[in-house]
Structure formats: C-alpha cells, structure tokens
C-alpha positions in Angstrom: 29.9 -42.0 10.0 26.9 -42.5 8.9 25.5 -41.0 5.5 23.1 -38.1 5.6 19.7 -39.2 4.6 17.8 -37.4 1.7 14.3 -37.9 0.7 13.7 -36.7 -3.2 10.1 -36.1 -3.9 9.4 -36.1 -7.6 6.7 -37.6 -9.8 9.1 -38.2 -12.9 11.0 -41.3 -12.9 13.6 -40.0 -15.4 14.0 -36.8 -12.6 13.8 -39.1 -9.5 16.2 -41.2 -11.2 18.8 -38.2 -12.0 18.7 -37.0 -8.5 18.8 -39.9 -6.7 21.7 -41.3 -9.1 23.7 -38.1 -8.2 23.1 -37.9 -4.7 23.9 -41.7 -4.4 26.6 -41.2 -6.4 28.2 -38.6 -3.7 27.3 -41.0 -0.7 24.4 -40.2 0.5 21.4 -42.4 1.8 18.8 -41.6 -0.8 14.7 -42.0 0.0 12.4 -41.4 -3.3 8.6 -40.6 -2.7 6.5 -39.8 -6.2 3.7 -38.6 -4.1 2.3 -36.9 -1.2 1.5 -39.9 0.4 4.4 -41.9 0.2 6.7 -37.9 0.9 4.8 -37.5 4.3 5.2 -41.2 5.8 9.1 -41.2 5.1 9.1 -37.6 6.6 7.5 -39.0 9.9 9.2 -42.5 9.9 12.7 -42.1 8.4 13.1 -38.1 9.5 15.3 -37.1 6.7 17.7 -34.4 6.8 17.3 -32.6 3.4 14.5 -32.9 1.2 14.2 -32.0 -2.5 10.7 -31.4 -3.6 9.3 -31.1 -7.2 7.3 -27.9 -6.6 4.4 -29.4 -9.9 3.6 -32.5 -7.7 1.4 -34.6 -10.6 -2.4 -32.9 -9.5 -4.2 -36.0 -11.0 -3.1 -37.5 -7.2 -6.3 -37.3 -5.5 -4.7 -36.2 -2.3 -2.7 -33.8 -4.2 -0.5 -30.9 -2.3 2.0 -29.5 -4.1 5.5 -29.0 -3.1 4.8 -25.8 -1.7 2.1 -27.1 0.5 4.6 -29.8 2.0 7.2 -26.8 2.4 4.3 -25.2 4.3 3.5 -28.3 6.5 7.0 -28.6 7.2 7.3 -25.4 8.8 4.2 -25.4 10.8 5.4 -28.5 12.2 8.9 -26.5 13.0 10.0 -29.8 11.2 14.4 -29.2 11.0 15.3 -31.1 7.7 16.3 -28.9 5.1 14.0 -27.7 1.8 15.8 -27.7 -1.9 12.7 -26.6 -4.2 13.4 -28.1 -7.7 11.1 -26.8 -10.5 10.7 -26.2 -14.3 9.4 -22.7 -13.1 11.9 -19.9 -12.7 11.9 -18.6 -9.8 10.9 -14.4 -9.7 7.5 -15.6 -9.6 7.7 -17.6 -7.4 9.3 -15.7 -4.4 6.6 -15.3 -2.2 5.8 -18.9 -2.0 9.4 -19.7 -1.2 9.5 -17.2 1.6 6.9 -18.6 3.2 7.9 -22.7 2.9 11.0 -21.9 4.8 12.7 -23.1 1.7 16.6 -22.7 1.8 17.3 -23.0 -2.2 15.8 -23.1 -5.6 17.0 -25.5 -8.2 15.8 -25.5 -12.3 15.1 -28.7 -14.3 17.1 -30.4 -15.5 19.0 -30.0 -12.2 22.9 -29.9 -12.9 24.8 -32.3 -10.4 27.6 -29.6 -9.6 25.2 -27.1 -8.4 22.5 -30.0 -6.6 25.9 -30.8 -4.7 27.2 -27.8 -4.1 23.5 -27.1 -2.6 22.6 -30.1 -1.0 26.3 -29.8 1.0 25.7 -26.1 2.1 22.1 -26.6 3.4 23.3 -29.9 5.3 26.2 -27.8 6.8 23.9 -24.7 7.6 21.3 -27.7 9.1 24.8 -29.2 11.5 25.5 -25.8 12.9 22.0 -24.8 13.8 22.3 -28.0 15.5 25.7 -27.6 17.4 25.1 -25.9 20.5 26.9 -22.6 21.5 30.0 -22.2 23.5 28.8 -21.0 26.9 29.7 -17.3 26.8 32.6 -16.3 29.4 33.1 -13.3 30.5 
C-alpha cells in the first residue's frame, strides 16, 4: 500500500520541521511548501491527499495569500484533498473564515502529535469514504 501523501504548508522551519517529523514518523509521504508558490505547484503536480496549512502565511511574500485564501481556492476548484488549519490564533474568531475554506479541523501551535494524528487519520478516513462508491440500493 502506498503511503498517503501530505503537503504541510508553513513558513517556520522549526513548525515545518515538527510536523513533517511527526507525520513521517507515522508513515506517511510528507511534501513541505513555505510559501504560496511552492503550496500551489505541489497541489497541481503531486495532488496531495491532506493538506495542513499555516493560516499567518509570512505577508512579506510578495505573492502572499494566506492560508485561508488557499482553503478558498481549494474549494472553488472543488479540489478533494483534505484542509487541517494550524494557527497560533484560537479559533472563535475565526469561524467564519473556516466555514467558508471547507476546512475539516483546526489545530493550535505548538501542534501536539497525538491530536495532529488523531486528526490527520480521521480527515483521511472521512476523504476514503467520500471516495468509496455506494452499494447499489436493492429493493
């Protein structure tokens, strides 16, 4: 079987690092992207499964988006792979802006590896059912 592919998009290295390092750790094919640029080409060419995005992408980028306005692309697009939000922001404020990226679950810095994992498995399950199709009915 081959390992579900994850693209983690954060602009700190010592973040990017922790993630990736966990999700590695647990056996899955890890993508890192510290930018919009480099996010959006993997997205197209490697078609990840589960993304993480760093909602306070660095704004210095002069082709900034934020996390949110990936999320947003993502589900214009009807793109299938699965948003995990990670943020130092809590999220009440936030919930508006989550609606609407079709995100499927919020995690705080520093992100804790039980509850990435825990996270990353359910949305990739949820993701593999909406992808099974449906016993014809019989009546």
């Amino acid at each position: 079987m081959t390992a579900e592919k994850i693209l983690v998009v954060e602009d700190n290295k010592v973040v990017q690092k922790s993630i990736s390092g966990i999700l590695t750790a647990a056996g899955y094919q890890v993508l890192t992207a510290e930018d919009r640029s480099t996010a959006l080409k993997l997205i197209r060419t490697e078609q990840p499964r589960l993304i993480t995005l760093d909602i306070d992408l660095d704004p210095s980028d002069r082709d900034s988006w934020d996390g949110f306005t990936i999320a947003t692309w993502l589900k214009q697009l009807n793109h299938p792979a699965v948003i995990v939000v990670v943020s130092v922001s809590k999220p009440g404020p936030l919930a508006d802006k989550i609606k609407a990226g079709r995100i499927f679950a919020f995690l705080e810095k520093p992100v804790q590896k039980e509850a990435l994992l825990e996270v990353v498995a359910r949305g990739l399950s949820q993701r593999a059912s909406e992808e099974t199709p449906a016993e014809p009915a019989t009546t």
